[in-house]
C-alpha positions in Angstrom: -27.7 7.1 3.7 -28.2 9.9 0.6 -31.8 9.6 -0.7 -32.1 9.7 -4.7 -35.2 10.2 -7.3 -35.6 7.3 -9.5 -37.2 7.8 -12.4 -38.1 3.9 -12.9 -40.4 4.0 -9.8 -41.1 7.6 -10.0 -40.2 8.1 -6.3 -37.1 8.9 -3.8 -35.1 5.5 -3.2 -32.9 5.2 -0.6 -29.7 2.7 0.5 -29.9 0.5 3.0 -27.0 -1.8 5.0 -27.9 -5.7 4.8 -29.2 -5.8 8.5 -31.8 -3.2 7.9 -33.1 -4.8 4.9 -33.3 -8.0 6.3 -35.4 -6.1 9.4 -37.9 -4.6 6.8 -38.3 -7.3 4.5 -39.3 -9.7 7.4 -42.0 -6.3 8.1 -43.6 -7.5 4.3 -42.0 -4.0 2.6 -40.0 -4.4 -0.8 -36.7 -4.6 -0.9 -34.6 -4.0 -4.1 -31.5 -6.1 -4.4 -29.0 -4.5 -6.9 -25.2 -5.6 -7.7 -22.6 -3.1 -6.1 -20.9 -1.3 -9.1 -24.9 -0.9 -11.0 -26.4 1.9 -11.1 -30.0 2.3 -10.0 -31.7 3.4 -12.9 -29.9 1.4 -15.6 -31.1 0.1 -19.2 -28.7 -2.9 -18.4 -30.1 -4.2 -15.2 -33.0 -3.2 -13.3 -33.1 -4.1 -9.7 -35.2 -6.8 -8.6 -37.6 -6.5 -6.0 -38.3 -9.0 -3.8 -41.9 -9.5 -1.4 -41.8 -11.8 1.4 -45.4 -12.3 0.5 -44.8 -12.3 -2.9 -45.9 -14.9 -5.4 -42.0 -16.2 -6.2 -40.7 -15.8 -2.5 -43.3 -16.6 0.0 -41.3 -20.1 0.7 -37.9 -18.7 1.0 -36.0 -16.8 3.9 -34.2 -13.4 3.2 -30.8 -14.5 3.9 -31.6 -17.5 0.8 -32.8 -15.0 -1.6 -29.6 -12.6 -0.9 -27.5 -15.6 -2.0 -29.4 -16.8 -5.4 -29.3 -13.3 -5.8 -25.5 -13.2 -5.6 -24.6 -16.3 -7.4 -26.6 -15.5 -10.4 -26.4 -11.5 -11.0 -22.9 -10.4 -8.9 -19.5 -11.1 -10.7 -16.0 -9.1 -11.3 -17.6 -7.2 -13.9 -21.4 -6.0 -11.8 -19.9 -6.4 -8.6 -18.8 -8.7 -6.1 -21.7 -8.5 -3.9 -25.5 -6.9 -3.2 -26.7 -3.3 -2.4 -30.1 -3.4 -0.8 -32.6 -0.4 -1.8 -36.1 1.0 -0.5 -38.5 3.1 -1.3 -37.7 6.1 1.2 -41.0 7.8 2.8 
């Protein structure tokens, strides 16, 4: 998918599907989980990124923080569901 400069993180950002986020978070790299009709770099909502060896995840699978995600953060007005970012190389 299109790479984009973000000028919250002050590098290029890139999209990711579900699967391939699921593939690197398990790897320990940080995913950002943002709700589909957001932008990126918004004063509204920032994405949240989430460790697997972070200090508020390390107890939690990736499939269980996609959906506490989604229950608190996507509705009709953010977006139905999740858009998984990383930091592109």
């Amino acid at each position: 998918m299109e790479k984009f400069y973000s000028h919250d993180l002050k590098c290029m950002v890139q999209q990711i599907c579900k699967r391939t986020a699921r593939k690197l978070f398990n790897e320990g790299k940080d995913i950002y989980f943002l709700s589909s009709k957001m932008r990126f770099d918004n004063v509204w909502m920032p994405p949240m990124c989430a460790q697997k060896d972070g200090f508020s995840f390390s107890d939690y699978s990736f499939d269980q923080i996609c959906n506490f995600y989604e229950i608190y953060n996507c509705d009709n007005y953010r977006g139905r569901y999740t858009h998984f970012f990383v930091k592109a190389d």
